[in-house]
PDB file of N, H, CA, C and O in Angstrom:
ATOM      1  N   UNK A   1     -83.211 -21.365-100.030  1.00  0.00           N
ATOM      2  CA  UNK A   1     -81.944 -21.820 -99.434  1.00  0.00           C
ATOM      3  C   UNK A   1     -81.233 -20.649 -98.749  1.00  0.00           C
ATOM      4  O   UNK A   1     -80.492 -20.830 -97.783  1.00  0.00           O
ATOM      5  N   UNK A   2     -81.480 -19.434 -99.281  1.00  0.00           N
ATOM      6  H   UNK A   2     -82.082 -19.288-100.066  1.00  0.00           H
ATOM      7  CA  UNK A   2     -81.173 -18.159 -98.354  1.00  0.00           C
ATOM      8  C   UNK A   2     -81.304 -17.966 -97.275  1.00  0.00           C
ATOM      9  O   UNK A   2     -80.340 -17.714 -96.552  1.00  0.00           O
ATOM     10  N   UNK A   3     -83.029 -18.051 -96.669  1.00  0.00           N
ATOM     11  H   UNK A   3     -83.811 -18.256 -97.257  1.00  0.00           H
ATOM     12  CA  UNK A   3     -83.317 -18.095 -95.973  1.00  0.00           C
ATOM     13  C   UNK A   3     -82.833 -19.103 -94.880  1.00  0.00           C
ATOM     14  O   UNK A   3     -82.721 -18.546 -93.788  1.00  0.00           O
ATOM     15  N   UNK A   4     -82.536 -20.350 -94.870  1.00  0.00           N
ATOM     16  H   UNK A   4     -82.627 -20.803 -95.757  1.00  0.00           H
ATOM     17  CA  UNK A   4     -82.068 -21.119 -94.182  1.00  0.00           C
ATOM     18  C   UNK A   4     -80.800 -20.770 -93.868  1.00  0.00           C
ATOM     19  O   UNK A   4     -80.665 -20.414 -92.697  1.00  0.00           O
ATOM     20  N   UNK A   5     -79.543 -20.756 -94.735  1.00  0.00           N
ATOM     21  H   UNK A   5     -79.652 -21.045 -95.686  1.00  0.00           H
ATOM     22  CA  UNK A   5     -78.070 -19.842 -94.236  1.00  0.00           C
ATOM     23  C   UNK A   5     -78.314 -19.191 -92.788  1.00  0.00           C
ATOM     24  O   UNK A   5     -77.801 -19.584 -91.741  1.00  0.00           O
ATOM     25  N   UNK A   6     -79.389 -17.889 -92.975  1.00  0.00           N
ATOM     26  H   UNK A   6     -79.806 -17.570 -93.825  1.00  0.00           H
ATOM     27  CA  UNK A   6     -78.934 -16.403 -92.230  1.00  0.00           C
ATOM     28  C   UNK A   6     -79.610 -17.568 -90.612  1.00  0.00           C
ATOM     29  O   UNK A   6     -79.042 -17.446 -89.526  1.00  0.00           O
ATOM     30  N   UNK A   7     -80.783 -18.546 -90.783  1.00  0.00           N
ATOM     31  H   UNK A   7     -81.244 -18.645 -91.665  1.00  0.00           H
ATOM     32  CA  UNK A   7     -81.016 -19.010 -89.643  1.00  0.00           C
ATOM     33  C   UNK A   7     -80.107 -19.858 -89.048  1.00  0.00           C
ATOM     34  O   UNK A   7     -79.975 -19.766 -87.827  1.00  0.00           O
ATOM     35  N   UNK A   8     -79.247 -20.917 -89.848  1.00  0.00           N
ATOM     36  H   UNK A   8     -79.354 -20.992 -90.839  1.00  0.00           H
ATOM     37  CA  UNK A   8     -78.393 -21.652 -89.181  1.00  0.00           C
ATOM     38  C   UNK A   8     -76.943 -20.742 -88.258  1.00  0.00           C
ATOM     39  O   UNK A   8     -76.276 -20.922 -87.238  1.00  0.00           O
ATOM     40  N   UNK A   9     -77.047 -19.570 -89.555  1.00  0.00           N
ATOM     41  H   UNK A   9     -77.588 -19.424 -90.383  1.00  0.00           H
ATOM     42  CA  UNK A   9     -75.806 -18.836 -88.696  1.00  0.00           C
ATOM     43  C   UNK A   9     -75.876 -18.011 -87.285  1.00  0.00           C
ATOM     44  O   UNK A   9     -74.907 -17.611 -86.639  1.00  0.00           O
ATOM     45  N   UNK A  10     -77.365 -17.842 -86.942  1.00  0.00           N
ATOM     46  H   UNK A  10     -78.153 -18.167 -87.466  1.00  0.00           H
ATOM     47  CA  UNK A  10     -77.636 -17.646 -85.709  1.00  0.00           C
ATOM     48  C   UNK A  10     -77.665 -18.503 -84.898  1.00  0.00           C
ATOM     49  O   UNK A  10     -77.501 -18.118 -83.740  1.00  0.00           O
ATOM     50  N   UNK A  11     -77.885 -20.035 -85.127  1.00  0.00           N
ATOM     51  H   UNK A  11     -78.018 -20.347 -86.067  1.00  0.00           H
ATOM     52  CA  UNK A  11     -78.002 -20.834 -83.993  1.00  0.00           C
ATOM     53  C   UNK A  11     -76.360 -21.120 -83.553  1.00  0.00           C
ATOM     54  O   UNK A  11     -76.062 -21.344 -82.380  1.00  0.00           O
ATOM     55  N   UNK A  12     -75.517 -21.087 -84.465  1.00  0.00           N
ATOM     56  H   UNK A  12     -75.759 -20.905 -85.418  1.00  0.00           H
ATOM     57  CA  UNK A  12     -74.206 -21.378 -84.873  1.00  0.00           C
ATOM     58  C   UNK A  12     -74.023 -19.940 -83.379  1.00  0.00           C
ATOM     59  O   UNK A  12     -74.010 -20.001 -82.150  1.00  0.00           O
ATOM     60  N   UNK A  13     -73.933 -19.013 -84.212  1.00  0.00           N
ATOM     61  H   UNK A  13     -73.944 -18.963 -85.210  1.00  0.00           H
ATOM     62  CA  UNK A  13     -73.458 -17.842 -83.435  1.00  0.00           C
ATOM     63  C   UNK A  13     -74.022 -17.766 -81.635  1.00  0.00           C
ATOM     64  O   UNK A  13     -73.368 -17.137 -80.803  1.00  0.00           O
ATOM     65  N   UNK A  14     -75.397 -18.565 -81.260  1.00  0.00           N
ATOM     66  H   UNK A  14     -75.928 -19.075 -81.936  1.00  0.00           H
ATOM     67  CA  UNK A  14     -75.674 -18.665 -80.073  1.00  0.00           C
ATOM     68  C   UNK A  14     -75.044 -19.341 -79.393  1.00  0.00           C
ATOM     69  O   UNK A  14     -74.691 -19.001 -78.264  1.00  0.00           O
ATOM     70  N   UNK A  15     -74.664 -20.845 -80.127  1.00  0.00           N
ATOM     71  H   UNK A  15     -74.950 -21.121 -81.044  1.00  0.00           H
ATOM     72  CA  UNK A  15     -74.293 -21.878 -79.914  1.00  0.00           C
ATOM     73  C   UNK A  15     -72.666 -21.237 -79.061  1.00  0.00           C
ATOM     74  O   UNK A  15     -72.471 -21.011 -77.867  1.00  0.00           O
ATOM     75  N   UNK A  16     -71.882 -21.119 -80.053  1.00  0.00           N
ATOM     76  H   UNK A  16     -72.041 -21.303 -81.023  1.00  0.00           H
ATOM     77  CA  UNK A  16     -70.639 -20.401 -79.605  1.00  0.00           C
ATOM     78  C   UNK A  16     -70.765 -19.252 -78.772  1.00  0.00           C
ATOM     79  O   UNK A  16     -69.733 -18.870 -78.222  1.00  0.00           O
ATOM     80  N   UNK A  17     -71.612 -18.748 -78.609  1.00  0.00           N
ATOM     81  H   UNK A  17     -72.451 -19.059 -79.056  1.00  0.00           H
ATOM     82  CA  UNK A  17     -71.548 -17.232 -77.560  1.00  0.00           C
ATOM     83  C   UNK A  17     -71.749 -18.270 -76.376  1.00  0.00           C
ATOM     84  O   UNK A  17     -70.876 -18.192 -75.512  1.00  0.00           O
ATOM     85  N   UNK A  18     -72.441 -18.944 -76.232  1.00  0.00           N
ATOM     86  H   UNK A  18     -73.150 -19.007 -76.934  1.00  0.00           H
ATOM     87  CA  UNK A  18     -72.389 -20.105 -75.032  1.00  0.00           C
ATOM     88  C   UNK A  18     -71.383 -20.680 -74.850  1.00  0.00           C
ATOM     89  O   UNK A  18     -71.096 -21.143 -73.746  1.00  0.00           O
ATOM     90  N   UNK A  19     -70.690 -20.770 -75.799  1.00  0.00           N
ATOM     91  H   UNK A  19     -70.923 -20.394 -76.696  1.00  0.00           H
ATOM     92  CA  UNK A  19     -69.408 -21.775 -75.219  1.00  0.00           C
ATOM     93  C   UNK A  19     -68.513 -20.830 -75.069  1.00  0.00           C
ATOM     94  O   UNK A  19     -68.172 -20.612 -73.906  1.00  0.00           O
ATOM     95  N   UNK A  20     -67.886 -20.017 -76.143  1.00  0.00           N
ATOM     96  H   UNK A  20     -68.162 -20.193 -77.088  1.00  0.00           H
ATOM     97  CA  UNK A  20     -66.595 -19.109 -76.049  1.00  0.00           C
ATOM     98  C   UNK A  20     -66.765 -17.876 -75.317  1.00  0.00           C
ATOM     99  O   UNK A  20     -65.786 -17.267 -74.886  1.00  0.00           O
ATOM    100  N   UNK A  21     -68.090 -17.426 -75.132  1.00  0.00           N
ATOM    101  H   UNK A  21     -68.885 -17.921 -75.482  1.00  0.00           H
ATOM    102  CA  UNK A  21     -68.640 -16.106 -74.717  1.00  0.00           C
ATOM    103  C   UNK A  21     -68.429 -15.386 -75.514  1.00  0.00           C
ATOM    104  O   UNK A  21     -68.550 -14.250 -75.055  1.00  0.00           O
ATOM    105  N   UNK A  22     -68.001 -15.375 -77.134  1.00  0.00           N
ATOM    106  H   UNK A  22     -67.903 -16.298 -77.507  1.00  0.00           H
ATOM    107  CA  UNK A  22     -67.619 -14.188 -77.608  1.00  0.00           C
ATOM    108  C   UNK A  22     -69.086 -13.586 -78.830  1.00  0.00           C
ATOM    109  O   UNK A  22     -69.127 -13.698 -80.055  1.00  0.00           O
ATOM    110  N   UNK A  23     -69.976 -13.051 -78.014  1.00  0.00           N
ATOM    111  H   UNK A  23     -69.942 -12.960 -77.018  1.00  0.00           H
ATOM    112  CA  UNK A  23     -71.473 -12.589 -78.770  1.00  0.00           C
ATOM    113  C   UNK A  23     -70.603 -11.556 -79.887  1.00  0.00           C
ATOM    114  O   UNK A  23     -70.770 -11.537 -81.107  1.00  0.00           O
ATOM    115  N   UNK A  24     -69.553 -10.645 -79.024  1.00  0.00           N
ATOM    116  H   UNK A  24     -69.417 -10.660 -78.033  1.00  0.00           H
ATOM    117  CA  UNK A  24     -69.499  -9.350 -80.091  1.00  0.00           C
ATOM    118  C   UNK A  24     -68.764 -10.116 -81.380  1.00  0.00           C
ATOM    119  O   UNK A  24     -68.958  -9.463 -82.406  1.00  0.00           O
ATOM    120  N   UNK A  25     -67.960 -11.343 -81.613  1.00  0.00           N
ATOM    121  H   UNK A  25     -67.802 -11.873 -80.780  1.00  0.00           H
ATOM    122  CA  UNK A  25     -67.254 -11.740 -82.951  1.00  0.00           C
ATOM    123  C   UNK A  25     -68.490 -11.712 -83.638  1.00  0.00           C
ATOM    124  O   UNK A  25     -69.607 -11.939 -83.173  1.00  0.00           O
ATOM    125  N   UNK A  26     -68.096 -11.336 -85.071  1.00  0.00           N
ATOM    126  H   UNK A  26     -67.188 -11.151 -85.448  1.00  0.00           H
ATOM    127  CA  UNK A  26     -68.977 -11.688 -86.331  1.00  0.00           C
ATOM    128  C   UNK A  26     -68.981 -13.367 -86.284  1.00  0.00           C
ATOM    129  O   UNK A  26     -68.166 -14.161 -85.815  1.00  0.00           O
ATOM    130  N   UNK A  27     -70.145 -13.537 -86.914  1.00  0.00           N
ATOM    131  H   UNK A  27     -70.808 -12.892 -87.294  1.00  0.00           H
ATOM    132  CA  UNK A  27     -70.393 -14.983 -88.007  1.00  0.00           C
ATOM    133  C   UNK A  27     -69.588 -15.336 -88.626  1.00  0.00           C
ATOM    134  O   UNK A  27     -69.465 -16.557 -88.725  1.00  0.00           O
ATOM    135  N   UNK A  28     -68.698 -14.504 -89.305  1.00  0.00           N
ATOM    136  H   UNK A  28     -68.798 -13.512 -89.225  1.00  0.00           H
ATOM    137  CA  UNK A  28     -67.204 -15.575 -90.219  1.00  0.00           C
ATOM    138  C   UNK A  28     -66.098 -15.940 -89.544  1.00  0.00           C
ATOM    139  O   UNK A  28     -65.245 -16.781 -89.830  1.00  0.00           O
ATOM    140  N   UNK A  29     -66.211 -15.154 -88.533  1.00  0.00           N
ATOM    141  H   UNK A  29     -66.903 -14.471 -88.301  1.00  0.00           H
ATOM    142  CA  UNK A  29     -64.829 -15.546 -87.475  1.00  0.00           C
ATOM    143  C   UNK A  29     -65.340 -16.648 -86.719  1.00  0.00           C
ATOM    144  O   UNK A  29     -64.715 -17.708 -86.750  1.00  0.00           O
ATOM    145  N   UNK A  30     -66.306 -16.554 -86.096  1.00  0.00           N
ATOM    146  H   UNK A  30     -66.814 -15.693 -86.071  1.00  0.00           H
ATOM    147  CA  UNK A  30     -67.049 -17.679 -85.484  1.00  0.00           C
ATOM    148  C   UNK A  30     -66.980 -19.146 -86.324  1.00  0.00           C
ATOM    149  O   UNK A  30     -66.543 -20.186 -85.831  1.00  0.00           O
ATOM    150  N   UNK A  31     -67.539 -18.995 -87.780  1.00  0.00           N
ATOM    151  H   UNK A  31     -67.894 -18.149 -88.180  1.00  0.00           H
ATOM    152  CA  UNK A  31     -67.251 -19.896 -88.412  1.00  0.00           C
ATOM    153  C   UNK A  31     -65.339 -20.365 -88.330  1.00  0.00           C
ATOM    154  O   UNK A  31     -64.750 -21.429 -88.135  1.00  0.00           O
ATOM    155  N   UNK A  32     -65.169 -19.832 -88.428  1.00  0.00           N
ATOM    156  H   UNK A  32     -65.647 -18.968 -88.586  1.00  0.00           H
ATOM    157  CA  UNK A  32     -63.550 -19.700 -88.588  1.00  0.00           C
ATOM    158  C   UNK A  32     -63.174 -20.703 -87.148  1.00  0.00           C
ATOM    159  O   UNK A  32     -62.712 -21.833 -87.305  1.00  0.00           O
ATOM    160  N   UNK A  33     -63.361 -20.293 -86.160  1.00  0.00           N
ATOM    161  H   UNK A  33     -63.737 -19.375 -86.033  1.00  0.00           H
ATOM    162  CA  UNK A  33     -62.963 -20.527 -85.003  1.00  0.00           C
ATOM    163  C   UNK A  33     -63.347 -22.113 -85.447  1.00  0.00           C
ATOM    164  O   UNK A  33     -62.473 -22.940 -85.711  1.00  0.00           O
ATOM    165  N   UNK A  34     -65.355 -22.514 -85.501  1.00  0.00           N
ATOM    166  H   UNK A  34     -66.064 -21.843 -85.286  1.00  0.00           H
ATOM    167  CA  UNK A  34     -65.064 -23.790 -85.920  1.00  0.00           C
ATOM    168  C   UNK A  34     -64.950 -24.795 -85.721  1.00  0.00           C
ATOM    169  O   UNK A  34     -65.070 -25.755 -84.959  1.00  0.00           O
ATOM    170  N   UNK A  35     -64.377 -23.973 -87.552  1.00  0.00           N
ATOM    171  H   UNK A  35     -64.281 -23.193 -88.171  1.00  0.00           H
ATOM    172  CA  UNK A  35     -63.359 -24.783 -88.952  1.00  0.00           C
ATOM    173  C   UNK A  35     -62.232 -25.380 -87.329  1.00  0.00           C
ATOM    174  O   UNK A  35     -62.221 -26.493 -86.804  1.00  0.00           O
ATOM    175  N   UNK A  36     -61.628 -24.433 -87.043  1.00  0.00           N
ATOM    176  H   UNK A  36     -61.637 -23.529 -87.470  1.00  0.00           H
ATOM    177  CA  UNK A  36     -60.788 -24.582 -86.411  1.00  0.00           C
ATOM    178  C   UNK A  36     -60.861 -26.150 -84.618  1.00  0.00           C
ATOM    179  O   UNK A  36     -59.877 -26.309 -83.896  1.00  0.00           O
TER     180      UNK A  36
END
């Protein structure tokens, strides 16, 4: 189940660098944004 996390949070993090452009935010802010 580890393994799966660190992969979803990259597609997550691509996903949003495509939309918001923001590659340099970390993964929890990203998550954050979102939540949001």
């Amino acid at each position: 189940m580890t393994q799966k996390k660190p992969q979803r949070s990259k597609d997550k993090e691509v996903s949003h660098s495509g939309i918001d452009g923001h590659s340099t935010v970390p993964i929890s802010l990203v998550d954050n944004d979102n939540h949001c």
